[in-house]
N, C-alpha and C positions, 0 to 999 in steps of 0.2 A: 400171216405176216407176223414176225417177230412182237412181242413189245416193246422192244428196244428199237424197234422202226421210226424215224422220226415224221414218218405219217400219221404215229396217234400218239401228237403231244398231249392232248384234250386228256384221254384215257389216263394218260401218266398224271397230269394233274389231279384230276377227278379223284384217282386213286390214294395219292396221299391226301386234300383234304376230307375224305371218308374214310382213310385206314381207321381202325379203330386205335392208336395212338396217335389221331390224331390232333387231342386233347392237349396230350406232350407238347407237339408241333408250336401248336399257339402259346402255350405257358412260356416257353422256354426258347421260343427260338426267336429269332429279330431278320425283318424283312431288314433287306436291303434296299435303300431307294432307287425309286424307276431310271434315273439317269443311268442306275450300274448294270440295266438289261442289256444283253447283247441280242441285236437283231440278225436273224437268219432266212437266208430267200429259200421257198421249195421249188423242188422242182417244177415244171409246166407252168410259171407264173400262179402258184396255188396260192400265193401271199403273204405277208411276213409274219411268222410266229415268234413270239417270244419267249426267251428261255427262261422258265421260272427260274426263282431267284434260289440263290444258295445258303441252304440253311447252317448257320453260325452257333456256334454257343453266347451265351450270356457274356457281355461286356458292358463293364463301366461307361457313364455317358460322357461325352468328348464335347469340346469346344464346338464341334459341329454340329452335335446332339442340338446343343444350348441354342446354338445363332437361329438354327432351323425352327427349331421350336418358339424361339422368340419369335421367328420371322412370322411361323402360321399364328399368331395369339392375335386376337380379335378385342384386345386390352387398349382404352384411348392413351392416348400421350401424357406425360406425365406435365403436370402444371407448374407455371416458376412456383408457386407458392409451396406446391409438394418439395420442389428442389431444394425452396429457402427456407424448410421447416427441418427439411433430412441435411443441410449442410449447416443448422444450429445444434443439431442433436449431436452430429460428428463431433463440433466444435466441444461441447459440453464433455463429453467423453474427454475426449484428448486434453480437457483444462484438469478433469479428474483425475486421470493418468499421470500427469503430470505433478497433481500436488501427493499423491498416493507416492509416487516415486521420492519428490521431495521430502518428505515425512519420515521416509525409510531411511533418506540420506543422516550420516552422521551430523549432530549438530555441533555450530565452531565453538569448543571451548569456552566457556563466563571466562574463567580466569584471566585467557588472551585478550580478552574485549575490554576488563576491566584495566588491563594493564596497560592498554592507549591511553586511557583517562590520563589528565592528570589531576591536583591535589583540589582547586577549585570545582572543578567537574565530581570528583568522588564526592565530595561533600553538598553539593547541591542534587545527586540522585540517592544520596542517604537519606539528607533532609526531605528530598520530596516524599522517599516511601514512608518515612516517618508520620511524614502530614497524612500519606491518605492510608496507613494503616498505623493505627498510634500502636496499637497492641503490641508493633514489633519493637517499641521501644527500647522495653527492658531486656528484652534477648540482645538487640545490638548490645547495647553498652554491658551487659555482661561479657560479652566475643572482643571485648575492645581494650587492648592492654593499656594499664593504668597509665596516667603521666610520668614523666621522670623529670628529675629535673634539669637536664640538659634538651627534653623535647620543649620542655614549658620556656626555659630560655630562650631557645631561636624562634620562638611565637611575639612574646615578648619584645625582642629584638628588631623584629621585622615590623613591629604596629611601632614601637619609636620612629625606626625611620620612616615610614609611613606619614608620619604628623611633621615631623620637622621638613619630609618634600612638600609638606601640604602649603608652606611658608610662601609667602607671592616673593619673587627674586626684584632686592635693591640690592645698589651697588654699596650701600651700609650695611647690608646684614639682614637679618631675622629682624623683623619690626615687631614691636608689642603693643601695638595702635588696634581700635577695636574690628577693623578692618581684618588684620590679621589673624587676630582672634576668632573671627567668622569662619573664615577658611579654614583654620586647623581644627576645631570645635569637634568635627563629623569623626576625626582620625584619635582627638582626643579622649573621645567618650568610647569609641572602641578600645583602645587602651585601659582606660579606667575597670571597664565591662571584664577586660581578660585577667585584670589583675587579680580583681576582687573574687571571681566566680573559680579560679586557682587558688585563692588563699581560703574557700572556704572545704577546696577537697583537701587540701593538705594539713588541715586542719582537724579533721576530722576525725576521730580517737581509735582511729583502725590505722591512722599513718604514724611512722617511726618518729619522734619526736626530734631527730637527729633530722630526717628530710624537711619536717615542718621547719624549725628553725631556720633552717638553712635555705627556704624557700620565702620563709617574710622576710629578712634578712636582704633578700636578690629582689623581689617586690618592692621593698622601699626603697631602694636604691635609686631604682628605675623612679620611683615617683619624687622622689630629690631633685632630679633633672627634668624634673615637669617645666617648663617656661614661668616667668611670674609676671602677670602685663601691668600697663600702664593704667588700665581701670582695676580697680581691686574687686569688684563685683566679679571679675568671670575668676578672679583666683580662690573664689567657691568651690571647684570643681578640684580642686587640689587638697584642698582644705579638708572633702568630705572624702579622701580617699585617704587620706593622714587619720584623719577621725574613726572608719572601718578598719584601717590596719591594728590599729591602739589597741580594738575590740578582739581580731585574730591574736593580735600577739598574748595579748591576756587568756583567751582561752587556751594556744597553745603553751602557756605555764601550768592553767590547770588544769589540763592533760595530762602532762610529765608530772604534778606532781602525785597525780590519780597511781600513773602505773609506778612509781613510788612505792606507794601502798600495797600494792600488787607483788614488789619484789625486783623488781625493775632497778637497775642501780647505774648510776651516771658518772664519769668520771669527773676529777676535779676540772683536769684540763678541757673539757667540754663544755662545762658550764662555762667556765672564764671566758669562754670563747663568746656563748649566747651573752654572757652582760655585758663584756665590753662590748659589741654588734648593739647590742638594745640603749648603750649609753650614749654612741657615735650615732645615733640615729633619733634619739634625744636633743641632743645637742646642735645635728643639722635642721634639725624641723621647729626651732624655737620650742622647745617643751610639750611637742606632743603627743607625748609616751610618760609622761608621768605616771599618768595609773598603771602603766604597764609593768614600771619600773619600780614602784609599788609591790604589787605582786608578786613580780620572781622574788624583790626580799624577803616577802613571808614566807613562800611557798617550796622557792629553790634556795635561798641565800645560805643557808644554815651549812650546805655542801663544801660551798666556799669560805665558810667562815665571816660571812655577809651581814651586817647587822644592822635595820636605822638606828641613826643616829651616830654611825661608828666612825672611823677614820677613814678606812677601809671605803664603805659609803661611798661617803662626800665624795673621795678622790676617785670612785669608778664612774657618780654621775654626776661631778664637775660643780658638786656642792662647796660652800665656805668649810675650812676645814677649823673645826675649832682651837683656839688655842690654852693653853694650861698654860 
């Protein structure tokens, strides 16, 4: 009988697994599972043989592969706690991811952010970095364009009205009762503070003698219009601000007459300008710029033709003029 008879499947099988490549067979080939047999009757009721399976090439494993193989594993059940350890891991992962991503993103502009601020805000995140790194001090205020004296005026300006809203509302006015005086006190001593701590930069022998002047000048004016109360004890505080200016203005004489020396030259109409300013301010404050007024005599007067004792004098600081 043939080989190909399908009375000797036995033999047919037998034969390929002892072919001698049958070594191949198993490396390389993949059963197929029992459900894909096909059954065949023999004849005479001999029984049902099975057709070996059909040998495949090598293939990738398949979601079938996976289920099956999971389905034979002999592995217990996974535990909530294994669940709630592997969906903390996830979690950590993806907060990673996340900040790794964020990181990468472009950061929003300082400059935009700074530019919401406004002028109260800038200054109290300066001052703080100030406090908790003093070292950054000197670099700020070197980055920090000087005063002018139109910035220094609307400061000035605004700590005036500042002190006179400070005023408790009658329907007479501004009271000068110590009550009064209480309330505006906090507005006034800021004022005093901005004056002083500007007349000592403008002051200072690296400023143009022409801004200096021209800044005690605007400073005393402003302290002219200080209030004067009804107790004279709290018009101390006016007092001692008339008494510091005396001081600035004196050194800003001898300053100018330093860069004099230097080469420095001043026009006539310039000075005129500084003694009469230092005379009206003389004259408003009951005499207290005398020593000041002192000084540019000796120091500037000569420019103008300035002399104590002169005629001249007298009639710029409102002295008796002698008579012949």
């Amino acid at each position: 009988m043939s080989d190909n008879s399908p009375c000797f499947p036995l033999n047919r099988i037998q034969q390929n697994f002892f072919h001698p490549s049958g070594a191949a067979f198993f490396h390389h080939a993949q059963m197929v599972p029992k459900a894909h047999y096909r059954e065949r009757v023999t004849p005479a009721g001999a029984g049902v043989a099975e057709v070996p399976p059909k040998i495949i090439g090598k293939r990738k494993a398949s979601a079938y592969d996976f289920d099956e193989s999971m389905g034979e594993s002999k592995s217990p059940p996974t535990s909530p706690r294994m669940v709630s350890h592997s969906t903390q891991e996830m979690e950590k992962e993806y907060s990673l991811v996340k900040r790794t991503k964020m990181s990468n993103e472009k950061e929003f502009p300082l400059s935009k952010l700074l530019a919401t601020l406004d002028k109260p805000q800038l200054l109290s995140l300066i001052n703080n970095l100030i406090d908790t790194h003093p070292n950054l001090q000197s670099e700020i205020a070197s980055n920090i364009p000087r005063p002018t004296i139109q910035s220094v005026t609307n400061i000035l300006t605004s700590l005036e009205k500042k002190y006179q809203d400070s005023f408790p509302y009658t329907k007479w006015g501004h009271s000068k009762d110590d009550y009064s005086f209480n309330r505006v006190k906090p507005a006034l001593l800021e004022l005093k503070g901005a004056i002083l701590d500007y007349a000592a930069h403008f002051t200072s022998p690296d400023e143009f003698p022409i801004n200096t002047f021209t800044f005690l000048h605007l400073a005393t004016n402003y302290t002219h219009r200080l209030p004067d109360w009804d107790n004279s004890t709290h018009n101390e505080l006016k007092h001692e601000i008339y008494v510091k200016l005396d001081d600035f203005w004196k050194k800003a004489i001898i300053n100018a007459a330093s860069k004099l020396r230097e080469g420095k030259l001043y026009g006539q109409t310039v000075v005129n300008e500084w003694v009469k300013n230092l005379a009206q301010h003389d004259r408003d404050s009951n005499g207290m710029f005398r020593q000041a007024i002192d000084e540019f005599t000796q120091k500037l007067g000569w420019i103008i033709g300035l002399q104590n004792g002169s005629t001249q004098h007298n009639i710029y600081f409102g002295m008796p003029v002698q008579q012949k």
